[in-house]
N, C-alpha and C positions, 0 to 999 in steps of 0.2 A: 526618496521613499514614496512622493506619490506617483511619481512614474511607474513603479513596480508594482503599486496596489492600483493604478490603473487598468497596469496591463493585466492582471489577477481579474479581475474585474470582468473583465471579455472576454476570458479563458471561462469563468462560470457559466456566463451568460451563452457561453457558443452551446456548455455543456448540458444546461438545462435546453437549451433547442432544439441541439440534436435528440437520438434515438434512447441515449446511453437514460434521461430522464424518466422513461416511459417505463423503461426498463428497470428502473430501480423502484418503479412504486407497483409494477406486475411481481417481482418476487418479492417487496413486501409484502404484498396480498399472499401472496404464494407461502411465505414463512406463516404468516396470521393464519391462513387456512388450517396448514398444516398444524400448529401448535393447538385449532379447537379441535383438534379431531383427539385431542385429547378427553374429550368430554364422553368419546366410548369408552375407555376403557377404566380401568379404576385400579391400574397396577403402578404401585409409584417408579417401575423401573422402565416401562412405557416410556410416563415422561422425563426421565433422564436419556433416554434414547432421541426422544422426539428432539430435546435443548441439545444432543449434541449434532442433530441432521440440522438445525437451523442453524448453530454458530458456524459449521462448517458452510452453508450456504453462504452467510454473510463472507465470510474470510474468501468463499471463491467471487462473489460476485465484485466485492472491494479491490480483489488481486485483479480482476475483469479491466474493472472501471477505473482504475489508477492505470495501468499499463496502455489501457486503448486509448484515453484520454491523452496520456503524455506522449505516444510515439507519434500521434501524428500533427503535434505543435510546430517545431519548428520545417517538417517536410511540407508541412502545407501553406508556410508563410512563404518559402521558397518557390513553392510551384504554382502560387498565386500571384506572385510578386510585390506581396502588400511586405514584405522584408524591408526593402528599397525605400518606401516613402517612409516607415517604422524609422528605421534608420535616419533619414533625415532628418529628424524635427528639432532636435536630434533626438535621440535615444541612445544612449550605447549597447554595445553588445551585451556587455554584463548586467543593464537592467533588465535587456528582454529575457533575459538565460533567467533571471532572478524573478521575473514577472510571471513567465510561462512555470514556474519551479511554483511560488506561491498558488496560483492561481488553481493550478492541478491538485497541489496540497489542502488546498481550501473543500474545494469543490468535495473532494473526498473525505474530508472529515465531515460536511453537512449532512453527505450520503451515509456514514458511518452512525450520525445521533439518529437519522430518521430508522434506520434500522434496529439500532440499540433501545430508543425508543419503542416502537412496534414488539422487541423481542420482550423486552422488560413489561411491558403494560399486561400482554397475554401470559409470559409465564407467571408475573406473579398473582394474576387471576386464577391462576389453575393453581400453585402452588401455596398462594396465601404467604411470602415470601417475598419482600424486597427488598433483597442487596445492593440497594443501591450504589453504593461504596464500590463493590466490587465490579459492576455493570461498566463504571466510571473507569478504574482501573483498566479494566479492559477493554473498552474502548479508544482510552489515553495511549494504554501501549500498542493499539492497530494502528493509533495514528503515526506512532511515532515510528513504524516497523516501516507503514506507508511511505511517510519521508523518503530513506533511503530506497525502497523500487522506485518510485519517480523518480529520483536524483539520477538510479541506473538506467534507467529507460531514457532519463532525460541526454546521458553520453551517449547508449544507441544512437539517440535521433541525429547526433554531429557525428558519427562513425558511418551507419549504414543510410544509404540513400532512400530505402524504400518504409516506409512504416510497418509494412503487414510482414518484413523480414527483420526490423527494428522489435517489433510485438513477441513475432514467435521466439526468438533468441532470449530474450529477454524473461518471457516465461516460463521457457525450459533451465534457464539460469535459475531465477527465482525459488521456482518449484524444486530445481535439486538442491540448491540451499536447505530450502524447509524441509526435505524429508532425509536426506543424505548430510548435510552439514553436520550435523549436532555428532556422527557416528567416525567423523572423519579420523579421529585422534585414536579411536578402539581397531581401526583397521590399520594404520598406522603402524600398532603396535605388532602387528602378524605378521609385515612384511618387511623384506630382506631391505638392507640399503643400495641404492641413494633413495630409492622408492620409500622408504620410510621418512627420511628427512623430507621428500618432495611434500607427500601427504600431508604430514605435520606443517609444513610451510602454507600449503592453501590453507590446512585447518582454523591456523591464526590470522592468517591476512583476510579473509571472507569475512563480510558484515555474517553475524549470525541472526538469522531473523524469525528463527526457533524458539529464540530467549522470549519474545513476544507476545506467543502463543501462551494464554493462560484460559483457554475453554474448559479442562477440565477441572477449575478450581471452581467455575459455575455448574456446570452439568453436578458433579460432584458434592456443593456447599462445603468448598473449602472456607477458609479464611483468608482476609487479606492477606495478600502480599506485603511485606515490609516496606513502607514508604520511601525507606532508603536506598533498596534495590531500583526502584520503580526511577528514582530519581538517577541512578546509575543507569540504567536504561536510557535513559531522556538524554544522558552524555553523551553515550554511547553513538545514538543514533543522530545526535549532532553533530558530532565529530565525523563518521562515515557519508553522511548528506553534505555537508561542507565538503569532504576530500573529494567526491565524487561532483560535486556542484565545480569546484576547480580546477579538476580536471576537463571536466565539459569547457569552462569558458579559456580555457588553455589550446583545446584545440578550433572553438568555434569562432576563436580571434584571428583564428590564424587562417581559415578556410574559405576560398573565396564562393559568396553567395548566388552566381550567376550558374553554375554545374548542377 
């Protein structure tokens, strides 16, 4: 285990160095900005508009920085050659698989509270309104959504050789998940077979990462979500991050690191 929260360790440290850092505190400023421009107008349906342009900002910049973070871990240990001496000290394979998986996970949950943060402090300055509870909840379930993209992005990086075709695949995946997933079983139902069974077949094998999304319960002031679901969710998305975690270290044990 501290071999794995070493390697986690160096995965932050690359990520706050790099560019991805800079970037996450320009569209903080960016969401802050936007959320005092509240201060023109005096329409409460404004700012239900303005809370749903920023949660969506977060949720693209978090889908950004989990994906771009993870696809170029294990390509750049190979094309660096630091694989090789990692390798010897030893390390196994399934730490680094387990290191680079934490480390990526991490990194984007701090980037998730700095943004939940910032979102939380100015709406509920303008709103007079702190959910915190629910802020929490939703937070907890991007992270937990998070998990499994990394997990998938993290099998990308042992399938495709290249990061920037590891990246895009990966988000055109993702992305039709979240906006096409959730529909898959209503279409299903319109078409002829075997095309219906096919349907119905991805419908259920697909991590649903739809369930996740809970913006309109803040834009909105819904209520919390049942603590019970929340915690079905947190199975859920352990279960998919584990099958997808082992099938990576299935195939990255088997692939030799010099190609």
């Amino acid at each position: 285990m501290n071999t794995v929260l070493a390697l986690a360790g160096v995965v932050i440290k690359e990520l706050y160095r790099r560019k991805d850092f800079y970037v996450l505190f320009v569209l903080t400023a960016l969401i802050t900005g936007v959320m005092a421009l509240v201060n023109f107008f005096h329409d409460p349906h404004i700012v239900r508009h303005i809370k749903e342009i920023c949660l969506l900002l977060i949720w693209v910049s978090a889908l950004v920085v989990a994906i771009g973070t993870t696809a170029r871990q294990i390509p750049a240990e190979r094309e660096q050659r630091t694989i090789f001496p990692l390798l010897a000290k030893p390390v196994t394979r399934a730490q680094v698989l387990l290191g680079k998986f934490t480390g990526c996970w991490l990194a984007c949950g701090l980037a998730l509270l700095v943004f939940y943060l910032f979102f939380g402090l100015v709406s509920g300055s303008k709103d007079n309104q702190w959910p915190l509870a629910l802020y929490a909840q939703a937070l907890w379930l991007q992270w937990m959504m998070l998990a499994i993209v990394i997990a998938l992005v993290l099998l990308g990086s042992v399938v495709f050789t290249a990061p920037s075709s590891n990246a895009t695949i990966s988000l055109i995946v993702i992305v039709g998940i979240l906006v096409l997933g959730g529909h898959l079983n209503k279409v299903a139902v319109r078409e002829a077979e075997p095309f219906s069974t096919i349907i119905y077949s991805i419908y259920f094998l697909i991590p649903h990462l739809e369930w996740y999304d809970i913006r309109d319960f803040i834009v909105n002031d819904h209520p919390l979500v049942a603590w019970f679901y929340c915690g079905l969710a947190t199975v859920y998305a352990a279960f998919y991050t584990g099958l997808l975690l082992f099938a990576t270290w299935m195939i990255f044990r088997r692939k030799p690191l010099n190609l």
